[in-house]
C-alpha positions in Angstrom: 0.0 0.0 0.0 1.3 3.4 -1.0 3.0 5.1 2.2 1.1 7.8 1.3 -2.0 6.5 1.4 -1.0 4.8 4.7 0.0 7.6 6.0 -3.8 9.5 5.5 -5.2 6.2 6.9 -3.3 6.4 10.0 -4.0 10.6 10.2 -7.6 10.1 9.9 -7.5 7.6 12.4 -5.6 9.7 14.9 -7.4 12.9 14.3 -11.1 10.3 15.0 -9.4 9.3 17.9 -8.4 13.3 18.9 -11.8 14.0 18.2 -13.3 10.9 20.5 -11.0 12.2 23.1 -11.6 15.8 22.9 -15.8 14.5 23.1 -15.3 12.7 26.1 -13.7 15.5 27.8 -16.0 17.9 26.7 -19.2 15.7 27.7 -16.9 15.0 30.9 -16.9 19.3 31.3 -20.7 19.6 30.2 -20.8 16.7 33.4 -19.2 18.7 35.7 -20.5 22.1 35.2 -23.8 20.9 35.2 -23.5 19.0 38.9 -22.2 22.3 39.8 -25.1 24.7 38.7 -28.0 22.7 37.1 -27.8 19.2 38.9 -31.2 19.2 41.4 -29.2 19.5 44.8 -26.4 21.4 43.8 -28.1 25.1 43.3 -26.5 25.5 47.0 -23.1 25.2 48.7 -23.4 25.2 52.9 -20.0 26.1 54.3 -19.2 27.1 57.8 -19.7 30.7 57.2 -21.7 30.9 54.5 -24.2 29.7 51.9 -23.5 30.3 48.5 -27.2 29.5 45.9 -27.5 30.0 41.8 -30.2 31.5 40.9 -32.0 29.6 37.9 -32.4 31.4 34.2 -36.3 31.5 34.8 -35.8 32.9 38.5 -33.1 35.5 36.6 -35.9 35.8 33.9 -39.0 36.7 36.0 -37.3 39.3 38.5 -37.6 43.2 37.8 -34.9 44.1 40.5 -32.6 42.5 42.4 -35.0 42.5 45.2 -37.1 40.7 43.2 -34.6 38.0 42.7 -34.1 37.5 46.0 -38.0 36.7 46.8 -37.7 34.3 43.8 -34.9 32.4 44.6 -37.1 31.7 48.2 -33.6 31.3 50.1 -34.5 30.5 53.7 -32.2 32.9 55.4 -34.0 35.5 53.3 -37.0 37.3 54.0 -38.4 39.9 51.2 -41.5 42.1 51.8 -42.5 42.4 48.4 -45.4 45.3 49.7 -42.3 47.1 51.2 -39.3 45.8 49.5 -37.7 45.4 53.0 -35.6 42.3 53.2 -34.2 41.0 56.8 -33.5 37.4 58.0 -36.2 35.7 59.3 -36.1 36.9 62.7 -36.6 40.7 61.9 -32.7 41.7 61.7 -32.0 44.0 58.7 -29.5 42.2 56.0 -27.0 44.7 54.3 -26.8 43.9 50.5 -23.3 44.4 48.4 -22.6 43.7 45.0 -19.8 42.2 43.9 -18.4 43.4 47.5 -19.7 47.2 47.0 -22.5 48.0 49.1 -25.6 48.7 47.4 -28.2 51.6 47.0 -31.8 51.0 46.5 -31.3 52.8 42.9 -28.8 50.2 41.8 -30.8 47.2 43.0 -33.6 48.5 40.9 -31.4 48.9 37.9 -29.4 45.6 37.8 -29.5 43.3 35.1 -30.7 40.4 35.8 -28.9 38.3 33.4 -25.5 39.2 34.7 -26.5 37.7 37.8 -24.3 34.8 38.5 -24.5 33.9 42.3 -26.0 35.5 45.6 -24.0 34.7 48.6 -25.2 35.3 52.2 -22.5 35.5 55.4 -24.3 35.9 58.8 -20.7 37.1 59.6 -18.3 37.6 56.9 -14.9 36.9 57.0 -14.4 39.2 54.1 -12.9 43.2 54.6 -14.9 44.8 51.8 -17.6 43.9 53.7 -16.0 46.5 56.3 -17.7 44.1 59.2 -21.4 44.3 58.3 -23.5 41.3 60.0 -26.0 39.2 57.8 -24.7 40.6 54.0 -26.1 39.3 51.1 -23.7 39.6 48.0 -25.0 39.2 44.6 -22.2 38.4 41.9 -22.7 40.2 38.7 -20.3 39.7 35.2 -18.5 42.9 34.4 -18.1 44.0 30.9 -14.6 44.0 29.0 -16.4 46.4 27.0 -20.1 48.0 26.9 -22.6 47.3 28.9 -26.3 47.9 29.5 -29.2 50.4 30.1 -32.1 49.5 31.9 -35.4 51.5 32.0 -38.3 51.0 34.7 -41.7 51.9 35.5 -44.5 51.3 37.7 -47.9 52.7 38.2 -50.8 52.1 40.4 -54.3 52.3 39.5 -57.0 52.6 41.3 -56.1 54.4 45.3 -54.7 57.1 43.3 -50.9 58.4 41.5 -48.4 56.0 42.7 -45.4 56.6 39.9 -41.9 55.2 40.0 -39.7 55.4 36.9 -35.5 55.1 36.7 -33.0 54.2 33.9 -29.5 52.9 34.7 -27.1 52.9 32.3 -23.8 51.1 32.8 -20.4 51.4 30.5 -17.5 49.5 30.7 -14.2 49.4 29.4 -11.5 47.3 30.1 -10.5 48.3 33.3 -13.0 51.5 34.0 -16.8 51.3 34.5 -18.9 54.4 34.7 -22.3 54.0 36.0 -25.7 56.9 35.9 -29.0 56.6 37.8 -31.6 58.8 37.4 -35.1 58.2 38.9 -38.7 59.8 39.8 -41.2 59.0 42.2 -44.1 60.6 42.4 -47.4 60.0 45.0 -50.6 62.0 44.6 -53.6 60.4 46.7 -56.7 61.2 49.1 -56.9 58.7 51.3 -54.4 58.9 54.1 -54.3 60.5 57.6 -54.8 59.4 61.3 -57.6 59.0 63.5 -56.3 59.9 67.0 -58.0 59.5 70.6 -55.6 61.3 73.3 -56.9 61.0 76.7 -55.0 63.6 79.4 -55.4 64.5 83.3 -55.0 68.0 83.4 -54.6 70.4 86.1 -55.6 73.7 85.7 -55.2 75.9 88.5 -53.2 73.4 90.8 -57.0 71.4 90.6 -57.2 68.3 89.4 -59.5 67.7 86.6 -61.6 64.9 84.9 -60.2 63.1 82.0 -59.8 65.8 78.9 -60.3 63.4 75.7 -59.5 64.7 72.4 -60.5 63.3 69.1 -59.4 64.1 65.6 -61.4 62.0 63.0 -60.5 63.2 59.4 -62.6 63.1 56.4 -60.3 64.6 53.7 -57.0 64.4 53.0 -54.4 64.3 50.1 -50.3 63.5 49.7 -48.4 64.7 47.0 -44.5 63.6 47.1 -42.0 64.2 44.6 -38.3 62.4 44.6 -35.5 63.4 42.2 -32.5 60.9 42.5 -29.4 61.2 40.4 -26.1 58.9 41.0 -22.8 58.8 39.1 -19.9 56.8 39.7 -16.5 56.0 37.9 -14.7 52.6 38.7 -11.1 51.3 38.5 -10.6 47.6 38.6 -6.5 47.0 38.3 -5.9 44.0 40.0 -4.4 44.8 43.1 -6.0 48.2 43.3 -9.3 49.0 43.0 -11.3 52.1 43.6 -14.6 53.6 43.4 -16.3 56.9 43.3 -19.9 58.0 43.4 -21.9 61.8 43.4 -25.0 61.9 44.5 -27.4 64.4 44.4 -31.3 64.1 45.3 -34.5 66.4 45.1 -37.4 65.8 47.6 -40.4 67.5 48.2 -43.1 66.9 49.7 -45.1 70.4 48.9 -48.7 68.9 50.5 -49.5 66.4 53.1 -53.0 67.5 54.1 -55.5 66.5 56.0 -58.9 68.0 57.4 -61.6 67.0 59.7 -63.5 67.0 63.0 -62.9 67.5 66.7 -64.6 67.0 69.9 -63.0 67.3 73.0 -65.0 65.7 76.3 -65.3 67.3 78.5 -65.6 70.4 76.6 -62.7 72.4 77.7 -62.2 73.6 74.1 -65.3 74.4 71.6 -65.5 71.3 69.1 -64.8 72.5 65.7 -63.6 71.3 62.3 -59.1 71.0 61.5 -57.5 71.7 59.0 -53.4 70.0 58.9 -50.9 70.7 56.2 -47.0 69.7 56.3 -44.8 70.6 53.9 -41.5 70.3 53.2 -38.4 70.6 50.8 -35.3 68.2 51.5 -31.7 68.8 48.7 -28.8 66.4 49.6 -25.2 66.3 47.9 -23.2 63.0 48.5 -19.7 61.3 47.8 -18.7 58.2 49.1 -15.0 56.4 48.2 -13.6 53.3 48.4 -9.9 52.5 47.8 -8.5 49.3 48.0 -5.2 47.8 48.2 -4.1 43.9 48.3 -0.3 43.8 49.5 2.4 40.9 49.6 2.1 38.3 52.1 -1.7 38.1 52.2 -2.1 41.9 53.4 -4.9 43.8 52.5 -6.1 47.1 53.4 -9.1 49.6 52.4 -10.1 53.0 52.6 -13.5 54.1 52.6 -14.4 58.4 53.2 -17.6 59.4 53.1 -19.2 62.7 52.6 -22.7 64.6 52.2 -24.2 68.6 52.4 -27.8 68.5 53.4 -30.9 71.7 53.2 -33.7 71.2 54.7 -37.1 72.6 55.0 -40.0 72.0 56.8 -43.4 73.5 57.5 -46.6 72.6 59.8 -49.8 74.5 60.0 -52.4 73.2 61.7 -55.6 75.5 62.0 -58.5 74.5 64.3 -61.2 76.6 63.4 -62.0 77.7 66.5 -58.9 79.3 67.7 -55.1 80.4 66.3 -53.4 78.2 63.7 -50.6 76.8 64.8 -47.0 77.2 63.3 -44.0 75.1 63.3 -41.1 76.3 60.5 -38.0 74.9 60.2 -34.8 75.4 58.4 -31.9 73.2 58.3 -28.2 73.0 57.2 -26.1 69.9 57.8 -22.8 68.1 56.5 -21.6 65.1 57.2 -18.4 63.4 57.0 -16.6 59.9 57.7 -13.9 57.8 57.2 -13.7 53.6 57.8 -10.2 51.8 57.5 -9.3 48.5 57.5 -6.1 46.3 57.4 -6.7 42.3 57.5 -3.6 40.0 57.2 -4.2 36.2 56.3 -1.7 33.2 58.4 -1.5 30.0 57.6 -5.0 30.5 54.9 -7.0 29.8 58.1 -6.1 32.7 60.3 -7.7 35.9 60.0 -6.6 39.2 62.0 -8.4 42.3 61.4 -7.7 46.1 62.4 -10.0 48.6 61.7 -10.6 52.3 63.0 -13.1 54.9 62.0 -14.4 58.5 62.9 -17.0 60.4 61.7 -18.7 64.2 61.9 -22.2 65.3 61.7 -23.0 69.5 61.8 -26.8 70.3 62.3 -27.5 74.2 62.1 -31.8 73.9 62.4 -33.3 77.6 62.7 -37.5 77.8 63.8 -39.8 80.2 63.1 -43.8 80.5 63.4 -45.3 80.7 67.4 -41.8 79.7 68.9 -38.8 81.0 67.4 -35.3 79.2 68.5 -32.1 77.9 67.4 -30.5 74.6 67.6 -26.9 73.9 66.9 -25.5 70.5 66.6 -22.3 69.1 66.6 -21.4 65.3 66.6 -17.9 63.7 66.3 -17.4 60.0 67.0 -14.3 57.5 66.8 -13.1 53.9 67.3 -11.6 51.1 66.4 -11.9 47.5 66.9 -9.4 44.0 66.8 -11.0 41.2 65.3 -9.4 37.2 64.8 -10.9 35.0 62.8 -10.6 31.1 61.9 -12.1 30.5 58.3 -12.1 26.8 57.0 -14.8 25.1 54.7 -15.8 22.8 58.0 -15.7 25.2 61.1 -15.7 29.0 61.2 -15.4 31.3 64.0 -14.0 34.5 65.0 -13.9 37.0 67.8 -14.1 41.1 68.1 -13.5 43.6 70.8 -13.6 47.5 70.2 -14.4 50.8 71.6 -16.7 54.1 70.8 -16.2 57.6 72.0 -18.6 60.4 71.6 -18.7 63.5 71.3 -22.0 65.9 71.4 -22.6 69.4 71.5 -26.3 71.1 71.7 -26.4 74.5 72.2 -22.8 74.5 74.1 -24.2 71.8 76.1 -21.1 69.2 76.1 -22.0 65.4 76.5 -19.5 62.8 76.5 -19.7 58.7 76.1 -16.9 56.3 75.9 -17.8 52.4 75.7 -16.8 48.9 74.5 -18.3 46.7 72.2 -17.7 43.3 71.2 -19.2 40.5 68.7 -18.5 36.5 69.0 -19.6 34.1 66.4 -19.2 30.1 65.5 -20.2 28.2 62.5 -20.1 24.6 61.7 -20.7 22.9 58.2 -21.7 19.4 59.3 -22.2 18.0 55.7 -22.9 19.1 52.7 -26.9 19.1 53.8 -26.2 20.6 57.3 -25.0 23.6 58.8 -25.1 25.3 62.2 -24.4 29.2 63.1 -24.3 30.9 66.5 -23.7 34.7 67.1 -23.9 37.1 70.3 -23.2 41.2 70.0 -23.2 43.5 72.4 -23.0 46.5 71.6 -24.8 50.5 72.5 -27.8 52.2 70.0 -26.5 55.7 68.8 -28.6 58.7 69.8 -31.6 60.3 67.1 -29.9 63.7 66.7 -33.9 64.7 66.2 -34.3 63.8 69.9 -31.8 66.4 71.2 -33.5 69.4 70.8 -33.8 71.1 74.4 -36.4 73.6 72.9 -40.0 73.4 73.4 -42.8 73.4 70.7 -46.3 73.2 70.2 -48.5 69.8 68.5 -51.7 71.3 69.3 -54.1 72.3 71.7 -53.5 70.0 74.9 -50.0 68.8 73.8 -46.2 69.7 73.4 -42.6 68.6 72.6 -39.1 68.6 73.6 -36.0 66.9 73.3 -33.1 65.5 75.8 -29.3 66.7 75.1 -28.8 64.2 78.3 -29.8 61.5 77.1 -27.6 58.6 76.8 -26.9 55.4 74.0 -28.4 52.2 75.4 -27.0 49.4 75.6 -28.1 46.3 73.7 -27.6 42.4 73.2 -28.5 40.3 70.3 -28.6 36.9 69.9 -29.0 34.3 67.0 -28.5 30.4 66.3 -29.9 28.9 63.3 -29.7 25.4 61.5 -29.8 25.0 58.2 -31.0 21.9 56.6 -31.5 20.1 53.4 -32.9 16.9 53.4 -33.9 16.6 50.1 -32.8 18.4 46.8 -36.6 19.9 46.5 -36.4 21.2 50.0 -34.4 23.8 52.4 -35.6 24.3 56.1 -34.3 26.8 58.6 -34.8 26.7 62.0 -34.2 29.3 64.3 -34.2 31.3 67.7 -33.3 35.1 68.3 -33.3 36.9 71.5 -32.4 41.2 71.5 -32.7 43.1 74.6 -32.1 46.8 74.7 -31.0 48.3 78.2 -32.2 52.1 80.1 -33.7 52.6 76.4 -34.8 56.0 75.3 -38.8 56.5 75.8 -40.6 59.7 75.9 -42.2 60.4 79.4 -45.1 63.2 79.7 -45.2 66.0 82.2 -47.8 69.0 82.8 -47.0 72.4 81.4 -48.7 75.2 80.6 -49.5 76.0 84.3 -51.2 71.9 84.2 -53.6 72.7 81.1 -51.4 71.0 78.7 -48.7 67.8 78.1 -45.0 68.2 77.9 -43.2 65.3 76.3 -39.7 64.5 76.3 -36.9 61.4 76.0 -35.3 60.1 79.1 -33.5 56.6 79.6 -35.6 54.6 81.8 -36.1 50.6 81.8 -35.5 47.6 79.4 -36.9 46.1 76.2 -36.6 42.5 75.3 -37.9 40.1 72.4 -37.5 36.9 71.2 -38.4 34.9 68.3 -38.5 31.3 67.4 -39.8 30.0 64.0 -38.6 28.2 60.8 -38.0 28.9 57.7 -38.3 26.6 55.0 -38.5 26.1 50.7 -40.1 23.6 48.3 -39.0 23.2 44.5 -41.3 20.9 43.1 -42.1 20.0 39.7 -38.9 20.4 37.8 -38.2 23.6 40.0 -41.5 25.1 37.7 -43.6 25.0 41.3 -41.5 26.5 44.7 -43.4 27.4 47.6 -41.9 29.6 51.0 -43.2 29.3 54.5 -42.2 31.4 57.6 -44.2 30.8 60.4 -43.1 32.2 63.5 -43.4 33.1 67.4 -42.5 36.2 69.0 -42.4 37.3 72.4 -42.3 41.0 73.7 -41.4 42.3 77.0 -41.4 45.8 78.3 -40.0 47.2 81.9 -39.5 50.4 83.6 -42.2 52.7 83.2 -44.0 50.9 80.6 -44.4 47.2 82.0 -46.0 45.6 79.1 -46.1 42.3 77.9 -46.8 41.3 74.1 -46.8 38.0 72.5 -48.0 37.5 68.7 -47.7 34.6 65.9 -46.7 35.9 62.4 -46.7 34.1 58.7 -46.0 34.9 55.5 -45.7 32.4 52.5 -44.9 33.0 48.7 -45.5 30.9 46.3 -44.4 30.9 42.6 -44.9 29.0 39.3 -42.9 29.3 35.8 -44.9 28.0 32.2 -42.4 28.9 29.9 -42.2 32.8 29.4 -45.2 33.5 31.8 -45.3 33.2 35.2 -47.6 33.9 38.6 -46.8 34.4 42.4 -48.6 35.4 44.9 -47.7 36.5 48.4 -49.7 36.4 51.8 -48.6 38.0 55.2 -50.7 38.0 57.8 -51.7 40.4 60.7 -49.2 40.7 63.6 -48.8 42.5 66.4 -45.5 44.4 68.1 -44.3 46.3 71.2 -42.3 49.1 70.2 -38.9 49.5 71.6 -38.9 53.5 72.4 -41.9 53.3 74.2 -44.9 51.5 75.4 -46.6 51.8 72.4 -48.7 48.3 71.2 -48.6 48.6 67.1 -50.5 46.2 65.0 -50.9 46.6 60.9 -53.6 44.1 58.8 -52.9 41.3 56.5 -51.7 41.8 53.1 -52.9 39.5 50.0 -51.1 39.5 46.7 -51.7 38.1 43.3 -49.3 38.5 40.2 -48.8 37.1 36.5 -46.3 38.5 34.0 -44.6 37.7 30.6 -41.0 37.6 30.2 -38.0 37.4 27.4 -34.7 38.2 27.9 -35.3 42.0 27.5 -38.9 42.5 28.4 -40.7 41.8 31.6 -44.2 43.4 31.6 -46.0 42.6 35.3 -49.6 43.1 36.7 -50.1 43.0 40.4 -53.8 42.6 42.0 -53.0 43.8 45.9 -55.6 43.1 48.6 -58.6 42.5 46.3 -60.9 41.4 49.2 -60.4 44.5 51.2 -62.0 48.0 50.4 -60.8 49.7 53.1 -58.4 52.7 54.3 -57.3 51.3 57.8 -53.4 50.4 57.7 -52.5 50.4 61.2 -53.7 51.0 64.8 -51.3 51.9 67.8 -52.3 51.9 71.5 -50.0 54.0 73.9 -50.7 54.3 78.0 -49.6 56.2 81.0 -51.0 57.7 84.1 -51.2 61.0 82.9 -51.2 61.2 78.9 -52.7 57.9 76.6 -53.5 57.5 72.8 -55.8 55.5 70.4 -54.7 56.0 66.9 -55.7 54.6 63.9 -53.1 55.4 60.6 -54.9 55.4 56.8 -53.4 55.1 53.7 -53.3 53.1 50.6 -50.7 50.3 51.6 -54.0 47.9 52.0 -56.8 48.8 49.8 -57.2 46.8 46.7 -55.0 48.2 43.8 -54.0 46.8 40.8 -50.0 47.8 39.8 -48.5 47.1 36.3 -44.6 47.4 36.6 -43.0 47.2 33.3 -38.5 47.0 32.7 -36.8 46.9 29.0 -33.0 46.3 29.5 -30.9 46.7 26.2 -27.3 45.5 26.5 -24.2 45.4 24.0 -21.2 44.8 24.4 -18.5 41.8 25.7 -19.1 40.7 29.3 -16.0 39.7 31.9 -15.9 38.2 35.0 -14.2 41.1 36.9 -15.8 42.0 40.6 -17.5 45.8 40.0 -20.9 47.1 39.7 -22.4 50.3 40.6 -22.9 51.2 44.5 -25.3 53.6 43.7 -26.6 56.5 46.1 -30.4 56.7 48.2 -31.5 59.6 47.8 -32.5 59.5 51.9 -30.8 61.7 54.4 -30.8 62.3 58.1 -32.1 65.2 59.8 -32.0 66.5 63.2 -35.4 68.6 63.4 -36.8 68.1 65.9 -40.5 66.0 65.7 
């Protein structure tokens, strides 16, 4: 046979056998990356410090926002108010969300693509330092772009309680090793149906004689709220490796030019003329923001990070209330403050398993609030801060734990008045990965609440006829304990349940006491420390993915426990549930959400709050650029009640009852169009966008 010929033979037969081989490993691949992401009972890794889930292409599909995503991926350490878009752990404690290790706005949540979602990891206690020590963090992994990027428009109206309107586009560019990021947004309320029906109850004492009971009731029967918020974020982003840094501008526009309300009142017995009320507030709020981050990974497994912070604040805010029977009155206020901090962190790394972390921080807060109307006065506020805390750590796949000490000082100034606080704080926590189905995690902080600024004001103003306001500069941070274990479980690949206790106690809280003024025919409040707070919790958490994963249902039913001391001694026990349920049928899909009634003793006070049971029903269409949503809320319930709140002392009690449109039925369509171009990467940056929220110190 010709060599030749031999030759191709023997080529064709190698390049069959290449091409067998090169099969078998790519099937072998295909294997391997599917038991990682696809595989039923391998969406989720447990480790000792964290849980690590992959979010499915129809969960990614369905969701409008990242908050969205997280109610669809029903993780059982998760719990996402869908009515409120708060999300907390099952027990009540707020969860701090980063992406790709940058904390997160509101804005950029709303404005994330879904599709470059890869992972969403949750760390009761993070061994990471860009998490700069943040408690229950939730970090969504996004892919970066080498080049281009996306834009992402959004919109959502209600339609029957009245103008509910919130619309934003994000636009993200990258290239190569810089991002820029821009957020601009508009909400917009305009409705009639909200206001509070309020019973006050006071002993008076004119004339050094004690008096009957003087009750007070303001029942409206009109009202209207018309809010308008102007958000705007940019940022620019540097991704080099070793170095990374971040900077964002902020600037926001609120205004809130009518929050009216009119009615009747009665007073028994008559010590003032019944008459009709009329109640406006209005008020303007501009804040300008920067916030950095710089970070640096050294030689020998050092790593530090630098994060200032910085904001300017006006603020302006105006109350008439007008009883038609006497003088109106006036409460103005106008308010400059800045705001500036810095957080620092250094972490070295022994031995992979040993973590030591040093951080310090300070910070500076400068309220300048002028009043005007029936009491003119002046506040001036000035409050520095400073720490630092030692951390060690022990990080493995099987057992995680770590310990932290540090210290506070403070600093306050009201109106020359000097207060001073200096305390320790410390956090201890232990995690054990059993298997890969079983995971346990313990933690205990103790630590102090940092004072309201609002709550310092020493000068008196007036609420309305029978009742006035101050604040406390003397008042002092409390101290506070919180405690968690929880066990996570997963006995079958169609099922997660998580177990749980929690137990926080707040110590010689702040709570308003009431005094007589107005030679005894009126009611002075004001904050002192006084007594303890205390509630537990004990419930379960738990997930089922049935039917290919088409079908999941979440359950958290729950017990919680309330008890008060001190001058409020109130007990308060209450069951709460919520469940969501969700189904995919190709490029539709329908949820529906259910929480019901629950009840709650308020930790500032003796106040007994309880809200009503929300229902809701959704179906949508989705592609991979579309998502068009409609939303039926509450359709079995007509009415304007949203909360009641029952508050008692010797002298001064209150029977309130809070409307809005939170519970009526309401149909909402919400409708998001992302357009993206470009080459993606698997860099760690996204946009940490800015809320366009701020702190004030006026005094309410």
């Amino acid at each position: 046979m010709n060599k030749y010929l031999i030759g191709a033979l023997l080529a064709m037969q190698g390049a069959s056998l290449s091409y067998a081989c090169a099969q078998e490993v790519n099937d072998s691949l295909k294997e391997r990356e599917l038991q990682e992401v696809n595989v039923e009972g391998k969406r989720q890794l447990l480790k000792s410090g964290s849980m690590t889930f992959f979010p499915s292409a129809a969960q990614k599909n369905v969701s409008q926002s990242a908050v969205d995503l997280l109610k669809n991926m029903a993780i059982p350490q998760i719990l996402v108010n869908p009515a409120t878009q708060k999300v907390t752990t099952p027990s009540g404690e707020d969860i701090n969300i980063y992406v790709n290790y940058l904390k997160a706005s509101p804005e950029e949540l709303q404005g994330m693509n879904m599709e470059d979602v890869r992972q969403v990891e949750f760390f009761p206690t993070a061994s990471d330092p860009r998490f700069m020590g943040d408690r229950n963090v939730v970090n969504i992994i996004v892919r970066p772009y080498e080049y281009g990027g996306y834009t992402k428009a959004s919109v959502s109206e209600w339609l029957i309680a009245g103008l509910v309107s919130d619309a934003s586009v994000y636009s993200r560019f990258g290239y190569k090793k810089m991002s820029y990021d821009l957020y601009l947004g508009s909400f917009n309320t305009n409705y009639r149906h909200s206001g509070t029906r309020s019973e006050e109850t006071c002993r008076l004492s004119p004339g050094e004689h004690v008096s009957d009971p003087v009750t007070r009731v303001m029942t409206p029967r009109s009202s209207q709220n018309i809010v308008n918020r102007f958000p705007l974020s940019a940022r620019a982003s540097y991704s080099g490796g070793n170095f990374n840094a971040d900077n964002t501008i902020g600037f926001s526009y609120d205004s809130e030019p009518r929050v009216y309300s009119s009615g009747s009142l009665e007073f028994s017995p008559r010590m003032f003329s019944s008459s009709d009320y009329e109640s406006n507030v209005a008020s303007r709020k501009h804040a300008l923001s920067y916030s950095g981050k710089f970070s640096l990974s050294l030689p020998s497994d050092f790593f530090i990070s630098f994060t200032p912070d910085a904001s300017y604040r006006r603020n302006r805010s105006d109350r008439v209330y007008s009883p038609s029977e006497s003088s109106p009155i006036v409460t103005e206020a106008s308010e400059r403050a800045w705001s500036a901090s810095a957080f620092i962190m250094g972490r070295k790394i022994i031995g992979g398993k040993h973590y030591l972390f040093l951080r310090a921080f300070g910070g500076y807060d400068n309220y300048r609030i002028d009043y005007s109307g029936n009491t003119s006065a002046r506040d001036h506020i000035i409050e520095r801060y400073a720490g630092g805390n030692f951390q060690y750590g022990y990080y493995t796949d099987r057992i995680s734990a770590s310990f932290l000490v540090g210290v506070r000082g403070e600093h306050d100034n009201t109106n020359g008045e000097v207060y001073k606080v200096f305390y320790p704080f410390a956090e201890a926590s232990f995690g054990l990965s059993i298997n890969r189905k079983n995971s346990l995690y313990l933690s205990v902080v103790h630590s102090k609440t940092p004072l309201e600024a609002n709550h310092k004001s020493p000068n008196v103003f007036r609420s309305n006829e029978i009742f006035y306001y101050t604040g406390n500069p003397d008042i002092k941070p409390s101290p506070n304990l919180m405690a968690y274990l929880s066990y996570n479980w997963i006995p079958r690949s169609w099922l997660q349940l998580s177990p749980y206790v929690s137990y926080t106690g707040n110590y010689n809280r702040e709570v308003p006491v009431y005094s007589l003024c107005s030679d005894g025919n009126a009611v002075l409040r004001k904050y002192v420390n006084n007594g303890n707070h205390h509630s537990a919790s004990a419930g379960v958490s738990a997930s089922f993915f049935l039917f290919n994963r088409s079908l999941q249902l979440s359950v958290n039913p729950s017990v919680r426990l309330y008890r008060s001391t001190g001058l409020y001694d109130i007990s308060c026990k209450t069951f709460a549930y919520s469940a969501n349920v969700s189904y995919y049928l190709k490029k539709f899909y329908f949820s529906g959400w259910l929480s019901l009634r629950s009840k709650a003793l308020w930790t500032n006070s003796g106040t007994l709050f309880e809200d009503r049971t929300s229902f809701q029903i959704s179906a949508g269409w989705s592609n991979s650029k579309l998502n068009a949503r409609i939303t039926v809320l509450n359709p079995f319930y007509g009415g304007w009640n949203v909360s009641t709140a029952r508050f008692d002392t010797p002298l001064y009690s209150s029977r309130t009852t809070n409307y809005g449109i939170t519970y009526h039925r309401n149909i909402r369509l919400s409708l998001t169009y992302t357009l993206g171009y470009g080459k993606r990467l698997n860099r760690n940056d996204e946009l940490n966008g800015v809320s366009g929220s701020s702190s004030s110190a006026i005094l309410r």
